[in-house]
TITIKE-359160 format. One line per 10 residues: for each residue y, x, z of C-alpha. Coordinates in nm, 4 decimals. Example, Ala and Ser with C-alpha at 12.3 -4.5 7.8 and 13.67 -1.06 7.14 Angstrom:
# residues 2
-0.4500/1.2300/0.7800 ~ -0.1060/1.3670/0.7140
# end
This chain:
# residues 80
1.0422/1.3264/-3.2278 ~ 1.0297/1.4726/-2.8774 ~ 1.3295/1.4147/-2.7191 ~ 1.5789/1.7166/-2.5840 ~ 1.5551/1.9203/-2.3005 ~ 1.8411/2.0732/-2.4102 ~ 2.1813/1.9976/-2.4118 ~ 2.5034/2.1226/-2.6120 ~ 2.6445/2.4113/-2.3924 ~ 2.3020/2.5425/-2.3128
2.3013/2.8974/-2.2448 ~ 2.1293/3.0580/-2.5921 ~ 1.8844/3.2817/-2.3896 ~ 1.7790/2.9916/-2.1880 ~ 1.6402/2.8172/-2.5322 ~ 1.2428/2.9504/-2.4839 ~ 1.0245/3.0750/-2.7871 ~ 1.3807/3.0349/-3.0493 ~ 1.3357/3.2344/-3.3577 ~ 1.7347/3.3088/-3.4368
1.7784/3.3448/-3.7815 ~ 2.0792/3.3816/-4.0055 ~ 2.2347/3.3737/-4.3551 ~ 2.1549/3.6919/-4.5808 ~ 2.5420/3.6334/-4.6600 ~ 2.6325/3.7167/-4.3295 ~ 2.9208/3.9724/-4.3505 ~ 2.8721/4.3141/-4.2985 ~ 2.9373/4.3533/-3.9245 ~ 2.6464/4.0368/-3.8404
2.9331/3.8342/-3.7260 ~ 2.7999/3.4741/-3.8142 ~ 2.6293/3.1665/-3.7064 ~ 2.2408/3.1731/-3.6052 ~ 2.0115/2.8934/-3.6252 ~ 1.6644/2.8055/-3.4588 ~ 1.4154/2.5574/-3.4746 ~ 1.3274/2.3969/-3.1667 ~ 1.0114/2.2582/-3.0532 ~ 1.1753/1.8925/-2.9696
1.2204/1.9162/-3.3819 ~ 1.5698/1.9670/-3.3361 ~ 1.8317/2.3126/-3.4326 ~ 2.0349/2.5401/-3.2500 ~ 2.3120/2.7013/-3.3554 ~ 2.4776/3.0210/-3.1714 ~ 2.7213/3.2660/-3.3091 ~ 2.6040/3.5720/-3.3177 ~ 2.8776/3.7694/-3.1408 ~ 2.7560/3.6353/-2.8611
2.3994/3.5455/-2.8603 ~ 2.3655/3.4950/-2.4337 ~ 2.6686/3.2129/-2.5062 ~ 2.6476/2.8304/-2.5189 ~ 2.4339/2.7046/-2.8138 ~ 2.4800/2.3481/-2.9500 ~ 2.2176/2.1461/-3.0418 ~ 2.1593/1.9286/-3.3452 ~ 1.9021/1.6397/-3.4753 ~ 1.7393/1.6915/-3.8249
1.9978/1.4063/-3.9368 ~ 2.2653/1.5876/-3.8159 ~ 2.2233/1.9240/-3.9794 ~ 2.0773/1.7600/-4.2991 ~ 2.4039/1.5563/-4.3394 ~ 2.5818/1.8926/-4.2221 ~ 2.3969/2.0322/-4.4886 ~ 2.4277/1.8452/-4.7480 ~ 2.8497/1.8390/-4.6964 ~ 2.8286/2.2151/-4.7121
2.6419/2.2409/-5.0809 ~ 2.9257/1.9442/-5.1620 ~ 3.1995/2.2140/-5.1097 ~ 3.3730/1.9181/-4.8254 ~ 3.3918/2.2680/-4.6255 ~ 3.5418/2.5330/-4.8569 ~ 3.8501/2.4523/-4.7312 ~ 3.7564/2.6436/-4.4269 ~ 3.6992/2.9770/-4.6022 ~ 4.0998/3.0304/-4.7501
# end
């Protein structure tokens, strides 16, 4: 893996060629968290209400474990 020119904080506009996506689930306004893949193989995350704000930045590992804890339910605690 290439490693980071980026750094948590970044500015989300400054992130060059990211393809923001988000969750179909999103609620109806598009508030919600977008994602990108990154050349360096790593993923940004943004929220959406303010897509020229900080973005952090994740390995693989990091969103896979992230991941994985989510389809677990460790985060539906979150949602009450």
């Amino acid at each position: 893996m290439s490693f980071s020119v980026y750094v948590n904080g970044v500015s989300a506009s400054s992130i060059e060629d990211a393809g923001w996506f988000k969750s179909s689930a999103s609620d109806p306004d598009n508030s919600c968290v977008e994602v990108a893949a990154l050349s360096t193989g790593e993923v940004a995350m943004r929220n959406s209400r303010f897509p020229e704000g900080p973005a952090l930045v994740y390995t693989r590992a990091e969103i896979e474990a992230f991941l994985k804890g989510a389809k677990a339910g460790e985060f539906d605690s979150l949602t009450v």
